[in-house]
Residue frames relative to the residue before (quaternion, step in Angstrom):
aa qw qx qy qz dx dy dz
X 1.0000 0.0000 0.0000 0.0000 0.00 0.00 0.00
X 0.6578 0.4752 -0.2887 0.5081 3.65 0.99 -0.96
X 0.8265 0.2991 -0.3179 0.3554 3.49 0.76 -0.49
X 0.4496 0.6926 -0.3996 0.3981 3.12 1.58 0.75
X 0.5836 0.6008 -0.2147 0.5024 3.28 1.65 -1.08
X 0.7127 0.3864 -0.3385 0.4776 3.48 0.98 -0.82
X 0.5130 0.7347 -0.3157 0.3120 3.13 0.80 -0.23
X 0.5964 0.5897 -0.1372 0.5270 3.07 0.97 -2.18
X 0.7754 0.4533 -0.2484 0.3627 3.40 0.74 -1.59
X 0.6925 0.4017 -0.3204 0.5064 3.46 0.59 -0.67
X 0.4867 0.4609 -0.5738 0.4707 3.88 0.89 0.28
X 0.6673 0.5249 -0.3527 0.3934 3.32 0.56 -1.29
X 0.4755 0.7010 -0.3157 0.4276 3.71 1.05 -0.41
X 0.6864 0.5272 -0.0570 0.4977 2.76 0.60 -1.90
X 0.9059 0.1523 -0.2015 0.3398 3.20 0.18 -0.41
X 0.3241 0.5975 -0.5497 0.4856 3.51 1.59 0.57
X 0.8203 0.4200 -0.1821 0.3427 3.69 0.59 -1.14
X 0.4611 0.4791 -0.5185 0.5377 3.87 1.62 -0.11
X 0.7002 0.5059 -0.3007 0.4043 4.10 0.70 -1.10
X 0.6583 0.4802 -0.3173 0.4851 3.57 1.18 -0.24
X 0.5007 0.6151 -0.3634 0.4887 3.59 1.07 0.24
X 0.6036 -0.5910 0.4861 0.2238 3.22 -1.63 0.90
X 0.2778 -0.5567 0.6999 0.3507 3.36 -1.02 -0.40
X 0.6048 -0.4804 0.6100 0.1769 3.39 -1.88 1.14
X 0.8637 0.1654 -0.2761 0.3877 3.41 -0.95 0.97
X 0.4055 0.7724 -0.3955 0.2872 3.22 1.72 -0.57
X 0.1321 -0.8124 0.5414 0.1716 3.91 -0.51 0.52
X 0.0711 -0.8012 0.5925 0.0439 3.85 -1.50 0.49
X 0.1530 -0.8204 0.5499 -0.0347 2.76 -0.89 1.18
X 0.2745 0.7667 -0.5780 -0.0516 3.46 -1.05 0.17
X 0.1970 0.7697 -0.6056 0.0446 3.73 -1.35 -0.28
X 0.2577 -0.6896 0.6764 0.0229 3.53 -1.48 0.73
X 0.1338 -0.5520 0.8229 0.0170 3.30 -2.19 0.39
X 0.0243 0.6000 -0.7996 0.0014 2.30 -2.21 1.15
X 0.0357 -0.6854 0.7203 0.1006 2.70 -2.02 0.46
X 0.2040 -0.6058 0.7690 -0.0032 3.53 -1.78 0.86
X 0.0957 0.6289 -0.7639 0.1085 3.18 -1.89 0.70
X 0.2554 0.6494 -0.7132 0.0670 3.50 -1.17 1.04
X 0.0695 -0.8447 0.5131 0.1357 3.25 -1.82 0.28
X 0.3977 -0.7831 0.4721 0.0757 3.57 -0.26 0.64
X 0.0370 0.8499 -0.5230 0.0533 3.67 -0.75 1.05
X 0.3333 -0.8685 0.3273 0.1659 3.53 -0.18 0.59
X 0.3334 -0.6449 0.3762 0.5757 3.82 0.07 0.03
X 0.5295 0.5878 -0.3449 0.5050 3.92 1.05 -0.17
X 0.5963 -0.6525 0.3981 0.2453 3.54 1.07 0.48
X 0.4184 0.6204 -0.4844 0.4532 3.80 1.78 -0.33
X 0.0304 -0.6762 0.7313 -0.0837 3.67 -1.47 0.86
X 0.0992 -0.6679 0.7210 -0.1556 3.25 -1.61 1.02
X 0.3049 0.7398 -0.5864 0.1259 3.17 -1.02 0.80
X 0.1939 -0.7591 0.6184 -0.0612 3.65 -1.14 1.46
X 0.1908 -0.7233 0.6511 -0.1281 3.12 -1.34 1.61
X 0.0780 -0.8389 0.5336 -0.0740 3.47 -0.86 1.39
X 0.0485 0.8217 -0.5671 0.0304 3.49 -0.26 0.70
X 0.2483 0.7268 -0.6402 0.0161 4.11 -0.96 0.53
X 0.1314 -0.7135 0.6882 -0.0052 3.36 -1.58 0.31
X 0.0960 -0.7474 0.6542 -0.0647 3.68 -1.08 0.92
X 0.4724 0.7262 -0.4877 -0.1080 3.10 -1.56 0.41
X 0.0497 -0.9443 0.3237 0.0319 3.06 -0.65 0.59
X 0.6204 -0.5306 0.5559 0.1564 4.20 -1.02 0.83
X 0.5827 0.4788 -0.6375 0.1576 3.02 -1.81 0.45
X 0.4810 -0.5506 0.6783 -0.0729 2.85 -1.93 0.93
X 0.3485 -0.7401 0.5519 0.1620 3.01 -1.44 1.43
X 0.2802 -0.7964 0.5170 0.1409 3.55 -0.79 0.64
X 0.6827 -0.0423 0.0180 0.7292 3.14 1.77 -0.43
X 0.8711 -0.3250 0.1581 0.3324 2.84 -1.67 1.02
X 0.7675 0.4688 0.1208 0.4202 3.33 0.91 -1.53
X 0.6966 0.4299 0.0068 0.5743 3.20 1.09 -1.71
X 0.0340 0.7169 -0.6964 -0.0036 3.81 -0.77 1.36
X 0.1145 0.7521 -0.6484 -0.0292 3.17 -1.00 0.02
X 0.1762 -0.7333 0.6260 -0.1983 3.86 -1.59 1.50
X 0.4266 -0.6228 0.6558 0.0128 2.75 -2.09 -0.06
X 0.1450 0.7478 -0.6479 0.0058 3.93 -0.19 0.85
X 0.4032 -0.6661 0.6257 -0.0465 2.85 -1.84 0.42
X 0.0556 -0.8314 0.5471 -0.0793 3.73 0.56 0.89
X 0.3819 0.6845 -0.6210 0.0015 3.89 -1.71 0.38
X 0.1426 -0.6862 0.7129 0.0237 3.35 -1.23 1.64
X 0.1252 -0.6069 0.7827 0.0581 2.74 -2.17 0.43
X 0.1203 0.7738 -0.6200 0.0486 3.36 -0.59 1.23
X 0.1724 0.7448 -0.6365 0.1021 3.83 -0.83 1.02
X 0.5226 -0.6395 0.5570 -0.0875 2.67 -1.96 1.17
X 0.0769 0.8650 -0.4890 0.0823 3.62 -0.55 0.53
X 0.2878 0.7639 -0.5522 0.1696 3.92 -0.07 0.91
X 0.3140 -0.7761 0.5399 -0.0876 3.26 -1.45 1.10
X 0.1221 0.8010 -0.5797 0.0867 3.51 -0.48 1.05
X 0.3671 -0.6890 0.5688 0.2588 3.60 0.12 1.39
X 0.5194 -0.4760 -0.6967 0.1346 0.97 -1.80 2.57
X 0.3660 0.8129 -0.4327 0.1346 3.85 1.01 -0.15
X 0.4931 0.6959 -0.5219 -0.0163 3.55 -0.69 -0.56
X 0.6124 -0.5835 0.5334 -0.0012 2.84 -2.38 0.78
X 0.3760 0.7436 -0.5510 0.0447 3.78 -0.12 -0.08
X 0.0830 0.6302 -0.7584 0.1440 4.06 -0.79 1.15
X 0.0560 -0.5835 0.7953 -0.1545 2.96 -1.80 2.11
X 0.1325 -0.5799 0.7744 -0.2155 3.28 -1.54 1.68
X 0.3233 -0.6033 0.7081 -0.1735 2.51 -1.20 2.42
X 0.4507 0.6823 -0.5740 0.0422 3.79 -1.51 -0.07
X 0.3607 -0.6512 0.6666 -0.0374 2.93 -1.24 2.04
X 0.1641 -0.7518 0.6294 -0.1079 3.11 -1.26 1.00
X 0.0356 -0.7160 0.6833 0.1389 3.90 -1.02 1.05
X 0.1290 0.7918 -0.5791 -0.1452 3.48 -0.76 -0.48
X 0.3154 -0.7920 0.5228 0.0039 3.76 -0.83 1.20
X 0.1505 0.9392 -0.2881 0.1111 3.62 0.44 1.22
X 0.0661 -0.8072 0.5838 0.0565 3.82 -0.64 0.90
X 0.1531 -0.7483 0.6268 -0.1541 2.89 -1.17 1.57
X 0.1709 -0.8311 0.5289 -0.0183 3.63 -0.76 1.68
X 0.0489 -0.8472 0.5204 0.0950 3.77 -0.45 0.57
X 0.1675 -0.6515 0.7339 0.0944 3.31 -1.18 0.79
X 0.8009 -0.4589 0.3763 -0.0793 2.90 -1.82 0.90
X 0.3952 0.8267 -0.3916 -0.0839 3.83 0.41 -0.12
X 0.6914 -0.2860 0.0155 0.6633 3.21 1.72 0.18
X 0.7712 -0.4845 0.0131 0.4128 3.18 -0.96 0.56
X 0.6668 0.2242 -0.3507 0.6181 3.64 -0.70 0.89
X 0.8566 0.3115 -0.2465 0.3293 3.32 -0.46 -0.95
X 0.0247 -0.8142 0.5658 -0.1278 3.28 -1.02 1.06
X 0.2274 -0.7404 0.5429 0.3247 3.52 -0.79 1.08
X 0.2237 0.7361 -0.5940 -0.2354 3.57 -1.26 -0.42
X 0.5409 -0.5242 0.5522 0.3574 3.68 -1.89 -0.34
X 0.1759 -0.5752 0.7759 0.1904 3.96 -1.23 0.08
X 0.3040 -0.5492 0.7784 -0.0044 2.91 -1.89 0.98
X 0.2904 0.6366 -0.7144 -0.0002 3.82 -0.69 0.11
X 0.4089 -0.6373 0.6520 0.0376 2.63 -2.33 0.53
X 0.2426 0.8424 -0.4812 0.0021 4.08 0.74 0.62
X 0.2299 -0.6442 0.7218 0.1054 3.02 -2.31 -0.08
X 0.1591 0.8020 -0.5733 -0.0526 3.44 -0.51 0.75
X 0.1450 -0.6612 0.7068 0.2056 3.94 -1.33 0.26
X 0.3578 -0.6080 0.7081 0.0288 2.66 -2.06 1.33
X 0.2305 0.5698 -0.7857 -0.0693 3.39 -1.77 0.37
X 0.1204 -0.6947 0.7088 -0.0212 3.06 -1.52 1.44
X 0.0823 -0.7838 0.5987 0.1427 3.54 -1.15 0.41
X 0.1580 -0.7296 0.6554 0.1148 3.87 -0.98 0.11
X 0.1327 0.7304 -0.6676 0.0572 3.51 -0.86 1.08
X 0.0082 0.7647 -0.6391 0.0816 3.34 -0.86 1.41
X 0.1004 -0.7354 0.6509 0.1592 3.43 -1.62 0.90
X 0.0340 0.8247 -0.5644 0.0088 3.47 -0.84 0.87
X 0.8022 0.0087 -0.1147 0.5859 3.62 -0.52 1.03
X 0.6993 -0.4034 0.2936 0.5118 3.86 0.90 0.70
X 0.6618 0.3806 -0.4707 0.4423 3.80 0.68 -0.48
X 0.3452 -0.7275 0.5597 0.1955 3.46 -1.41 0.45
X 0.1997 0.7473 -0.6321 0.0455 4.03 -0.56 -0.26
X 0.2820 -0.6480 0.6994 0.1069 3.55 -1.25 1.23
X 0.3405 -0.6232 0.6963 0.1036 3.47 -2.24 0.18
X 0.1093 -0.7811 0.6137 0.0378 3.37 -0.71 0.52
X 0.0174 0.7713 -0.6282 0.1006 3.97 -0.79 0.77
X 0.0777 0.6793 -0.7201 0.1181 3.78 -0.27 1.35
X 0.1267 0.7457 -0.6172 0.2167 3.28 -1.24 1.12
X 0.3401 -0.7465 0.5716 0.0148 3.25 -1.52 1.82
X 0.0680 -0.8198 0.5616 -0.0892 3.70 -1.27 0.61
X 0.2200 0.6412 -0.7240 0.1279 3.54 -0.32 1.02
X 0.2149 0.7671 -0.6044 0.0016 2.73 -1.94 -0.26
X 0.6115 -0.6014 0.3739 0.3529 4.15 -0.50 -0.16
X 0.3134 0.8432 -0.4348 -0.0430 3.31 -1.46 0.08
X 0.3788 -0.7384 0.5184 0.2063 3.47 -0.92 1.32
X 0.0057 0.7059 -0.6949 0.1368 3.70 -1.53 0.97
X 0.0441 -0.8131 0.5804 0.0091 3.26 -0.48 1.63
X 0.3222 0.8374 -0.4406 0.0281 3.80 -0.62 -0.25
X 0.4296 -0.6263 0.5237 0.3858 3.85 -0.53 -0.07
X 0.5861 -0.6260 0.5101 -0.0671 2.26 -2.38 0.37
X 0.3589 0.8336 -0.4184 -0.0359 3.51 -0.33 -0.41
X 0.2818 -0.7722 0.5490 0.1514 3.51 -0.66 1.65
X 0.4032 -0.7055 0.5716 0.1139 3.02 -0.87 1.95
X 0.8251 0.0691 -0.0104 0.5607 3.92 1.11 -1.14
X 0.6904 -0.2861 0.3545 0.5619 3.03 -0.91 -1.08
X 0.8180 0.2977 -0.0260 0.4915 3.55 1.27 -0.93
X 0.6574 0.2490 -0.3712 0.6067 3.78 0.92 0.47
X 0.1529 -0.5006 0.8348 0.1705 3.39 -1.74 0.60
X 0.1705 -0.5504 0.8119 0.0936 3.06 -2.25 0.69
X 0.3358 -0.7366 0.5707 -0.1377 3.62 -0.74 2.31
X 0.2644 0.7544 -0.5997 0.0359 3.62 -0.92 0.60
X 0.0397 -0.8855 0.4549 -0.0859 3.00 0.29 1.37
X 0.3624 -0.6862 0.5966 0.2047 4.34 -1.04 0.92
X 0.3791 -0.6820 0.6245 0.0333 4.10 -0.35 1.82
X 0.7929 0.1971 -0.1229 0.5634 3.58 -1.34 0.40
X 0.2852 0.7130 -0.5289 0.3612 3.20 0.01 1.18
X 0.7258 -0.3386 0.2021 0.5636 3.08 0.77 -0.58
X 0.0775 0.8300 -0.5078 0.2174 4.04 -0.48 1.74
X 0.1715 -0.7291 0.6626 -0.0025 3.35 -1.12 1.15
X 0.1838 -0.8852 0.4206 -0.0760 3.57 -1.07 0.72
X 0.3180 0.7783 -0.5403 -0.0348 3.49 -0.71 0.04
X 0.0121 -0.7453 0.6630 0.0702 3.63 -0.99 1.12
X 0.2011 0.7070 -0.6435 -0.2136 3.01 -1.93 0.39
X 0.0807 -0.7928 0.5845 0.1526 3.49 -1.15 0.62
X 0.2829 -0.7136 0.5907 0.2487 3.64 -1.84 -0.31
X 0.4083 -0.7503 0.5175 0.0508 3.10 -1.17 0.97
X 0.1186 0.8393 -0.5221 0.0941 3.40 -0.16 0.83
X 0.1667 -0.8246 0.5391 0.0396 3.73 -1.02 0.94
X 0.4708 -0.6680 0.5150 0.2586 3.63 -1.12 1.13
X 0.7835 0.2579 -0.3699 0.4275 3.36 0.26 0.45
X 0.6499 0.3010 -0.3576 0.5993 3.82 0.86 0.45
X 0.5984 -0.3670 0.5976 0.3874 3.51 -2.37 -0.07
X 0.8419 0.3756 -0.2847 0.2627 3.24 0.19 -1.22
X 0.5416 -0.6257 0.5614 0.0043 2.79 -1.92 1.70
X 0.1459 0.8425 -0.5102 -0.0926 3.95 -0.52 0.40
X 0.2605 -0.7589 0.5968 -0.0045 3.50 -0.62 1.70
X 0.1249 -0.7839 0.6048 -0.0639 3.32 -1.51 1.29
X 0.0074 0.7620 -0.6470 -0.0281 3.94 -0.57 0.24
X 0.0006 0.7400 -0.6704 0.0552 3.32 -0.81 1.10
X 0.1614 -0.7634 0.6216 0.0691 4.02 -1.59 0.71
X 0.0897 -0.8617 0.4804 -0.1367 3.14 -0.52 0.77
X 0.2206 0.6471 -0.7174 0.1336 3.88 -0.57 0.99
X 0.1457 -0.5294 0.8357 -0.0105 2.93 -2.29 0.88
X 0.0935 0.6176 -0.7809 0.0055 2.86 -1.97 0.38
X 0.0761 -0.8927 0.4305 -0.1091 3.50 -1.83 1.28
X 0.3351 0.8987 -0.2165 0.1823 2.82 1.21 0.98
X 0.5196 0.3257 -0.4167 0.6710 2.78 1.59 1.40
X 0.7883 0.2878 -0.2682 0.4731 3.66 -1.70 0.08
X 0.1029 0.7498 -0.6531 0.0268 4.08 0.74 0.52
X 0.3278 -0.5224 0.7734 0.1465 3.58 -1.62 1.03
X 0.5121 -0.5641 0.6211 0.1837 3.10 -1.39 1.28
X 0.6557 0.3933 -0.3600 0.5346 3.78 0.03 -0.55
X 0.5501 0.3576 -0.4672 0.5926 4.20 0.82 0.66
X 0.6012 0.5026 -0.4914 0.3802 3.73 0.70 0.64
X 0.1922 -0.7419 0.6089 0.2044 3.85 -0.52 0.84
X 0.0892 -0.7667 0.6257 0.1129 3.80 -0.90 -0.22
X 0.3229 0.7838 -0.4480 0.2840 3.75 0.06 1.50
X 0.0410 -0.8782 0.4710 0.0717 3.30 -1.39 0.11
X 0.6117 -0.6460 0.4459 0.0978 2.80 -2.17 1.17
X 0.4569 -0.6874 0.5158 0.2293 3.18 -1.28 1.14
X 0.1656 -0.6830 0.6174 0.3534 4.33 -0.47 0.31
X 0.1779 -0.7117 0.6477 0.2058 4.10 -0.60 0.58
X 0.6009 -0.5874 0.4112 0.3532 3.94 -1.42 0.63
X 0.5887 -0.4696 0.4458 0.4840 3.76 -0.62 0.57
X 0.3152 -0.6553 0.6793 0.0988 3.29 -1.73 0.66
């Protein structure tokens, strides 16, 4: 009798977890934008004002049951503007972003599934600073590369056939490398930086390292 029950049970296993699998070729897709604007005026005529703009998206395809794997595509634009007669301030930051990512899921019962993300990124920076003070002008320039690794575990849960709900725990575990150059319109000189950088966190999680999003399921191709 007992070794009937275990039995029964591990079918019943067995088949929460063959039905909790993807389908091979299946594709997903998701991505988001934002945008923010505020501005600020003093009775002293001082004025400030900040513009945000981002967009994401990204593809991938199961290769196995289990095993997705994609491409995202990332671009902000964050700039700044502030003004104290005869002063002023203007700094615009560009950054494109690839990122190459495998992502493995395991099962915990039907729908719900934990997994990890592997990504592989690159991003490029152009910042600029343009500042008048006392009538003289002079601009900055800041081009700068970034790649580097990263681990992202979190779960799943297939709301339908066609939406996952994702909550996944960021800063987990990152490798880096940036360099950029500084150049100025009023001098020769050129200033180059390289900077490395790993973290890892896999204790004390900050709630603000939780993301809460979701994945489109696209029909087989």
């Amino acid at each position: 009798m007992k070794k009937t029950i275990l039995l029964a049970s591990l079918a019943l296993f067995i088949s929460f977890a063959s039905k909790a699998q993807f389908e091979v070729g299946q594709r997903v897709i998701n991505g988001g934008i934002s945008l923010s604007n505020s501005n600020y005026t003093s009775a002293n005529n001082q004025a400030q004002s900040n513009f945000y703009f981002g967009s994401s998206i990204s593809i991938g395809k199961f290769v196995r049951a289990n095993h997705l794997v994609g491409f995202a595509i990332n671009y902000s634009n964050n700039s700044q503007n502030q003004q104290s007669p005869p002063n002023t301030y203007k700094n615009s930051l560009n950054q494109i972003g690839l990122n190459y990512f495998s992502t493995y899921y395991k099962p915990f019962a039907k729908n719900l599934y934990g997994f990890i993300t592997w990504s592989i990124f690159g991003d490029y920076n152009f910042e600029s600073d343009n500042t008048t003070s006392s009538g003289i002008q002079s601009t900055e320039k800041i081009d700068g590369i970034s790649a580097g690794i990263s681990a992202t575990p979190g779960i799943s849960y297939k709301l339908n056939k066609r939406v996952l709900v994702n909550a996944t725990l960021s800063n987990i575990l990152s490798a880096s490398f940036t360099s950029n150059k500084r150049t100025y319109s009023n001098s020769a000189q050129v200033d180059k930086y390289n900077s490395f950088g790993f973290s890892s966190s896999l204790n004390n999680i900050n709630l603000g390292n939780i993301g809460i999003g979701f994945s489109i399921l696209l029909n087989k191709k």
